[in-house]
C-alpha positions in Angstrom: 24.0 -12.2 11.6 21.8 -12.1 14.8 21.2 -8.8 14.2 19.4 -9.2 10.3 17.6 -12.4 12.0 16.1 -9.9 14.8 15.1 -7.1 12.4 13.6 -9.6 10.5 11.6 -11.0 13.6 10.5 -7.5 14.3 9.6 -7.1 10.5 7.1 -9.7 10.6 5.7 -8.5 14.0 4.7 -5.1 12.8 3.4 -6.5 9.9 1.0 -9.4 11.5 0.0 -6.5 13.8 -0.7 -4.2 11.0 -2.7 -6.7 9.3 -4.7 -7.4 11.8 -5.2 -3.8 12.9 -6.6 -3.4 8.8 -8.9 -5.7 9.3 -10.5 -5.0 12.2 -11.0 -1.7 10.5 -8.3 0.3 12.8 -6.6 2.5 10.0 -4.9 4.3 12.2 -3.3 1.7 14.0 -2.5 -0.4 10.8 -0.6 2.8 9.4 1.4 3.2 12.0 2.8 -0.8 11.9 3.0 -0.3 8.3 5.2 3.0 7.9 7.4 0.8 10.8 7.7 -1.7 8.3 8.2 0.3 5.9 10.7 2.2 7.6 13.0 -1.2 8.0 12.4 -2.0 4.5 14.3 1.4 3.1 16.7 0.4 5.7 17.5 -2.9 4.2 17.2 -2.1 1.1 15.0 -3.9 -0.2 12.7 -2.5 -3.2 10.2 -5.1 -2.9 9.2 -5.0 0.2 9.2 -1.2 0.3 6.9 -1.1 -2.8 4.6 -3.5 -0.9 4.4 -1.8 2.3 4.1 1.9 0.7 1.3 0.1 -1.6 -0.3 -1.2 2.0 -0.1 2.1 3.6 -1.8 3.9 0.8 -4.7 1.3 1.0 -4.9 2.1 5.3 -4.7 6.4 4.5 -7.6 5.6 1.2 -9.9 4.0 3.7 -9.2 7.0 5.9 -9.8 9.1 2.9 -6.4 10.8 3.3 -6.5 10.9 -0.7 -3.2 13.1 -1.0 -1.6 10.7 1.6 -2.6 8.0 -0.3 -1.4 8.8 -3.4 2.1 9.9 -2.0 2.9 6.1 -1.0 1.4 5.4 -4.8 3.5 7.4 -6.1 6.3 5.6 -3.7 5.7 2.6 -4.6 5.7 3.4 -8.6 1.9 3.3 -9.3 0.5 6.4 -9.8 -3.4 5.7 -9.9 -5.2 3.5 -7.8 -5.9 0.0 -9.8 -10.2 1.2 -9.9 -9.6 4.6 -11.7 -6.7 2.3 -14.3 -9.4 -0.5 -15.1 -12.0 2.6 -15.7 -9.2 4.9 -18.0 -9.2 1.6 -20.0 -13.1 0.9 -20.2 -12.9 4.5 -21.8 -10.0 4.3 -23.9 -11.2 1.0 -25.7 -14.3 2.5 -27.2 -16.8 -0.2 -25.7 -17.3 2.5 -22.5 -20.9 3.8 -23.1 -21.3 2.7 -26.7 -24.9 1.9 -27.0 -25.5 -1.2 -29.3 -27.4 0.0 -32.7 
């Protein structure tokens, strides 16, 4: 039981030191404390926390415009497309996307 209550400690390290690193802009950094805790997460188990942290590591490698990277950890987490290019397949789909008013 000590042992879960440590991983869990070092979880939440990596992750207030990849948040920070993402918003002070350092992609790199952030990536590397995300695919940690990401790492633990597959270790445990635990589907929601994996989907999160693939979904935060895509976000560090699109502002790094790693693209194919990106969309691997998409793709990990279960979402395919990046929420943008969804909300603009829908504009399209629903006929109101460049109809002119008559």
């Amino acid at each position: 039981m000590c042992s879960q209550a440590k991983d869990i400690v070092s979880l939440r390290l990596s992750h207030c030191r990849a948040e920070r690193a993402a918003q002070q802009r350092q992609y790199h950094l952030a990536a590397l404390h995300y695919r940690h805790c990401l790492e633990t997460a597959e270790l445990r188990e635990d589907c929601q926390a994996v989907r999160f942290f693939a979904l935060r590591l895509a976000d560090c490698y699109e502002q790094m415009e790693l693209s194919p990277k990106a969309q691997a950890f998409r793709d990990l987490a279960g979402e395919p497309r990046p929420a943008e290019q969804r909300r603009d397949s829908r504009r399209e789909g629903d006929g109101t996307a460049g109809a002119s008013i008559a």
